[in-house]
SEDO-505463 format. One record per atom (N, C-alpha, C): x, y, z; residue number from 1; residue in one letter; atom name. Coordinates in Angstrom, 3 decimals, decimal comma. Example, Ala and Ser with C-alpha at 12.3 -4.5 7.8 and 13.67 -1.06 7.14 Angstrom:
<recs>
east|north|up|nr|rest|atom
13,190|-5,690|7,800|1|A|N
12,300|-4,500|7,800|1|A|CA
13,200|-3,300|7,800|1|A|C
12,850|-2,250|7,080|2|S|N
13,670|-1,060|7,140|2|S|CA
12,900|0,030|7,870|2|S|C
</recs>
This chain:
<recs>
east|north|up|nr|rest|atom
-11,151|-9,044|66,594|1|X|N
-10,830|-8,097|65,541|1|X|CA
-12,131|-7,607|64,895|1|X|C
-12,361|-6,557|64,745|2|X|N
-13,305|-5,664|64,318|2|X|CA
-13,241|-6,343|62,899|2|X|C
-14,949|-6,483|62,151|3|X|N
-14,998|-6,453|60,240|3|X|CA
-14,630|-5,170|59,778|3|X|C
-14,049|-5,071|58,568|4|X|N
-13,668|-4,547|57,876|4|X|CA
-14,744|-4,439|56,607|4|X|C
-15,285|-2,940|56,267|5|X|N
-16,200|-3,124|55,134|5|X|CA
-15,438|-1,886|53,862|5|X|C
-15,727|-2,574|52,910|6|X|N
-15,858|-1,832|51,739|6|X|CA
-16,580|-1,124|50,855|6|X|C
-16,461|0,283|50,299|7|X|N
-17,136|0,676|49,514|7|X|CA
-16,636|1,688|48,318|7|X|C
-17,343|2,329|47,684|8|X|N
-17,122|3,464|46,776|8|X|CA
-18,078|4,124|46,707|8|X|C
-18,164|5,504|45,809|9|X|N
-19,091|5,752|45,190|9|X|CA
-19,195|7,082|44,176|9|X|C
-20,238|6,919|43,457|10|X|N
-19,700|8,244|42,463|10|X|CA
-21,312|9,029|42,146|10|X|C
-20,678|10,555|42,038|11|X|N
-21,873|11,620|41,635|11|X|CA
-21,267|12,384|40,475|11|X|C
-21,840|13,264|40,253|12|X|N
-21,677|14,211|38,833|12|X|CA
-20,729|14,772|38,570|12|X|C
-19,330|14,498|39,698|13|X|N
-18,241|14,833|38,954|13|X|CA
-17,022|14,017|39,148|13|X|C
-17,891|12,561|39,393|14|X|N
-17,092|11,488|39,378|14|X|CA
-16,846|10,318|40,261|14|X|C
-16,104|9,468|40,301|15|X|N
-15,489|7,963|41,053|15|X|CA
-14,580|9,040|42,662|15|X|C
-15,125|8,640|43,498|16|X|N
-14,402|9,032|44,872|16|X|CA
-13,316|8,751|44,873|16|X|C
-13,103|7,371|44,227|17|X|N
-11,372|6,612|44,535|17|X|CA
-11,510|5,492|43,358|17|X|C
-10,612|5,184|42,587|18|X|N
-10,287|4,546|41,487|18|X|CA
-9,967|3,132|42,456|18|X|C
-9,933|3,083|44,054|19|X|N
-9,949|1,375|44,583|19|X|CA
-11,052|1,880|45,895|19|X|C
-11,572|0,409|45,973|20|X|N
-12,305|0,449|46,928|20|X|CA
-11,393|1,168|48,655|20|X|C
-12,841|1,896|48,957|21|X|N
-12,243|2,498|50,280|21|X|CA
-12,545|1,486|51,252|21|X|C
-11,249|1,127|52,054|22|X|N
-11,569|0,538|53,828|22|X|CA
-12,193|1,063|54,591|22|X|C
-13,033|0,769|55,425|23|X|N
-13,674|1,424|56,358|23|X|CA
-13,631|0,738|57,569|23|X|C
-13,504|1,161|58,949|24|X|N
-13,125|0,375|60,160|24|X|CA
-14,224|0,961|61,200|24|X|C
-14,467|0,264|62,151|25|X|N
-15,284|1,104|63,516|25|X|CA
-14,199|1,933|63,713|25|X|C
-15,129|3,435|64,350|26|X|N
-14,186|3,751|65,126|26|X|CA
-14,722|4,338|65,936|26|X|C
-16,148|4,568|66,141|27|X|N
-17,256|5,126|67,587|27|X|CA
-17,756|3,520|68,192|27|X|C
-17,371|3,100|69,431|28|X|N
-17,834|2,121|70,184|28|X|CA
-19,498|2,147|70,609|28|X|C
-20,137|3,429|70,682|29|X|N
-21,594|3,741|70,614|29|X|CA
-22,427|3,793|69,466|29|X|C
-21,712|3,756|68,315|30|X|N
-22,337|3,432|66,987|30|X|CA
-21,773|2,587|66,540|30|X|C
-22,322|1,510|66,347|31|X|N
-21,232|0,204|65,929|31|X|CA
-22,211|0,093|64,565|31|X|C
-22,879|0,187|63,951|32|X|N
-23,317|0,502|62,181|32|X|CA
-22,258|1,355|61,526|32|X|C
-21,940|1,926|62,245|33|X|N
-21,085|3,253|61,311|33|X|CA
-19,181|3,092|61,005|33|X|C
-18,949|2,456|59,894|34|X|N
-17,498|2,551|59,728|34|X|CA
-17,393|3,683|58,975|34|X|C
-15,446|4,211|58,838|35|X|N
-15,177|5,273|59,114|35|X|CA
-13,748|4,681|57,663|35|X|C
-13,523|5,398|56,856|36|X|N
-12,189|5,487|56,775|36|X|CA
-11,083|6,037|57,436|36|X|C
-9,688|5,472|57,187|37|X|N
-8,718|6,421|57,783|37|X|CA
-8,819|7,583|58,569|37|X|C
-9,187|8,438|56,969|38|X|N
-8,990|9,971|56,844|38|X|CA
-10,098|10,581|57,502|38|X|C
-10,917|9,796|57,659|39|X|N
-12,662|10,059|57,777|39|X|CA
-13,480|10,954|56,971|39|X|C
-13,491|11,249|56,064|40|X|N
-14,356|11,385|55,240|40|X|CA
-15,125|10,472|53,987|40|X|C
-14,961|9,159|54,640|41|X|N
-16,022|8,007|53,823|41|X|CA
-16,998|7,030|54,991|41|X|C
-17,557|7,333|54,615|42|X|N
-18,134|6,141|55,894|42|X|CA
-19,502|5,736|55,139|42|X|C
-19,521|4,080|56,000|43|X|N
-20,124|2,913|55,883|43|X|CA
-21,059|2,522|56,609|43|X|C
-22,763|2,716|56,860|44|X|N
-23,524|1,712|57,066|44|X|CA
-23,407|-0,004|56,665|44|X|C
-22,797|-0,388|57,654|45|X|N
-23,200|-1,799|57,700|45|X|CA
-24,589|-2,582|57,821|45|X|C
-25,915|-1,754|58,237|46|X|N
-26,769|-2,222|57,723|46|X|CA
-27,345|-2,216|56,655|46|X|C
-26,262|-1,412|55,702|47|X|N
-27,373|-0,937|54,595|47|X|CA
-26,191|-1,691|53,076|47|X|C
-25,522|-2,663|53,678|48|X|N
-25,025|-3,147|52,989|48|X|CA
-24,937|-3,943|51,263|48|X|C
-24,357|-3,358|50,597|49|X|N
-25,137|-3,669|48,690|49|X|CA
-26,031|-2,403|48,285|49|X|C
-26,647|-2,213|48,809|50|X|N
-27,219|-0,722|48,318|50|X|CA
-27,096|0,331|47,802|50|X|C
-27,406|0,678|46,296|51|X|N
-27,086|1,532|45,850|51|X|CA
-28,077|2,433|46,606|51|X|C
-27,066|4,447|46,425|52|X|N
-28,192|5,069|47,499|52|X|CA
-28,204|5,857|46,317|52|X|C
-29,317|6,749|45,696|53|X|N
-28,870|7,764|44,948|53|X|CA
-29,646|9,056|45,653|53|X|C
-30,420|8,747|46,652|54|X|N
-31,060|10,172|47,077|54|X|CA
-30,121|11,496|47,095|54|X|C
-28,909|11,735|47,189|55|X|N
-28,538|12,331|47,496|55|X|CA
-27,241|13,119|46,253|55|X|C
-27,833|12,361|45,277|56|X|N
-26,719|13,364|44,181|56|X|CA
-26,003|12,016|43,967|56|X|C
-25,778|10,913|44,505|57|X|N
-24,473|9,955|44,268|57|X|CA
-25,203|8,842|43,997|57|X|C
-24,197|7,542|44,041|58|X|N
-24,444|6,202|43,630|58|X|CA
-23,071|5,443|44,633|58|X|C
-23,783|4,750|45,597|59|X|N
-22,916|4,069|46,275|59|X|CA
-22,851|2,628|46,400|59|X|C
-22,118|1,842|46,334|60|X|N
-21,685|0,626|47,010|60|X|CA
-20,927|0,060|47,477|60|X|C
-21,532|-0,943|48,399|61|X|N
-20,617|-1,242|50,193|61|X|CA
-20,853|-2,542|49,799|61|X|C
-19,470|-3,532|50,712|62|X|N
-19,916|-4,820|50,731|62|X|CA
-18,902|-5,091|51,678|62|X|C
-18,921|-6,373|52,653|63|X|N
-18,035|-6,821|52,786|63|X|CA
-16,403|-7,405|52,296|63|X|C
-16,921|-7,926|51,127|64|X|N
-16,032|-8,392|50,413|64|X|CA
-15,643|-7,572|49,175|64|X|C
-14,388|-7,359|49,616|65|X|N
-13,457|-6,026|48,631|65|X|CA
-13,625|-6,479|46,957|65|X|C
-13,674|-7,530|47,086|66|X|N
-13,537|-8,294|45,406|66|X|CA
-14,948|-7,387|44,954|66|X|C
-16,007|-7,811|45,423|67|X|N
-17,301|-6,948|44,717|67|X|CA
-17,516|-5,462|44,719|67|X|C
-16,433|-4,853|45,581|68|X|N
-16,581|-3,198|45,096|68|X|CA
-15,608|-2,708|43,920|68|X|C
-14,325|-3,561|44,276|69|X|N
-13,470|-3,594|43,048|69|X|CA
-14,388|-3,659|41,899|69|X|C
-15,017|-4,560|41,409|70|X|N
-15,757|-5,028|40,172|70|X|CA
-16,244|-3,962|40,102|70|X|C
-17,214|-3,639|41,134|71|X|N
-18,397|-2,423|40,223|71|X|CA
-17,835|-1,193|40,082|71|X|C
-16,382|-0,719|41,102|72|X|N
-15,194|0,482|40,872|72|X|CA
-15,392|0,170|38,896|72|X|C
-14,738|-0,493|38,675|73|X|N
-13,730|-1,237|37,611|73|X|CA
-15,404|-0,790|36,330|73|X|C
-16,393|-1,609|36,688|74|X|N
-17,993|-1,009|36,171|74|X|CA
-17,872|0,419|36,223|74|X|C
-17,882|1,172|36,850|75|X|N
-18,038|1,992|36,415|75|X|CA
-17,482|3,359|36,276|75|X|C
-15,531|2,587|36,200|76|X|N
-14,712|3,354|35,778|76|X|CA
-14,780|3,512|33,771|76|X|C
-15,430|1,628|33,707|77|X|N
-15,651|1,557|31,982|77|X|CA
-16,702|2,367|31,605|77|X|C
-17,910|2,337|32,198|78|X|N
-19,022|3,580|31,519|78|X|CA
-18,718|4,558|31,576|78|X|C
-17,739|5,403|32,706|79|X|N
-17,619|6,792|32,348|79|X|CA
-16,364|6,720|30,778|79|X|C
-15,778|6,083|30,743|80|X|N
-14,432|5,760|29,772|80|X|CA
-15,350|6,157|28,567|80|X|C
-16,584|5,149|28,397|81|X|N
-17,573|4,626|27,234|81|X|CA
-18,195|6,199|27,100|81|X|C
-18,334|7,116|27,977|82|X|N
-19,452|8,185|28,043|82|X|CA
-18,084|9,684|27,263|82|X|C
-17,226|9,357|27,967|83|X|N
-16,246|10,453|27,421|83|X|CA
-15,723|10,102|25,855|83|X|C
-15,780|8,902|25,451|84|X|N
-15,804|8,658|24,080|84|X|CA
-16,540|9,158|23,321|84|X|C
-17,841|8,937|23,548|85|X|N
-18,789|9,312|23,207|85|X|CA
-19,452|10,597|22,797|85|X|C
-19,003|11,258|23,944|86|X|N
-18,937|13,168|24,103|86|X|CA
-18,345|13,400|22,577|86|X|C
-16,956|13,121|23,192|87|X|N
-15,099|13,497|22,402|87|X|CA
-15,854|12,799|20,570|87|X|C
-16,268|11,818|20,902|88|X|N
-16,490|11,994|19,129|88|X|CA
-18,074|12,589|18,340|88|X|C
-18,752|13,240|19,467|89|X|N
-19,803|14,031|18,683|89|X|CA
-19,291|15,269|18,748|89|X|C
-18,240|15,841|19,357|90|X|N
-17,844|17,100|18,881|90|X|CA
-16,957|17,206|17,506|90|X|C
</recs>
């Protein structure tokens, strides 16, 4: 049975998915590269824990679903904390 990896991630107009996304092989010639479902999320498995921000976003992958949950859950509360924040200086 193929690993199963997890991730999320968010840029300037937000959280991709409010739960961590599954990601599975699904090219037998690239075996680094998982794929969601739908395929539009995908996972370096070597680059596993890494936040990336070069690119406009903030990502993290892990094996274990429990630690993307957490940092989902992280930093579903700072944006919560940031729209408060806005909403009461106007």
């Amino acid at each position: 049975m193929d690993k199963i990896y997890y991730g999320n991630m968010v840029n300037l107009s937000g959280l991709y998915s409010e739960n961590p996304v599954k990601c599975y092989l699904q090219d037998e010639y690239n075996k680094n590269i998982y794929w969601s479902k739908d395929g539009n999320f995908d996972i370096d498995s070597t680059k596993l824990g890494r936040i990336d921000d070069k690119n406009g976003y903030v990502m993290f992958t892990s094996e274990n679903e429990h630690d993307v949950r957490m940092w989902t859950e992280g930093v579903l509360s700072a944006m919560l904390m940031l729209k408060r924040w806005v909403k009461d200086k106007d």
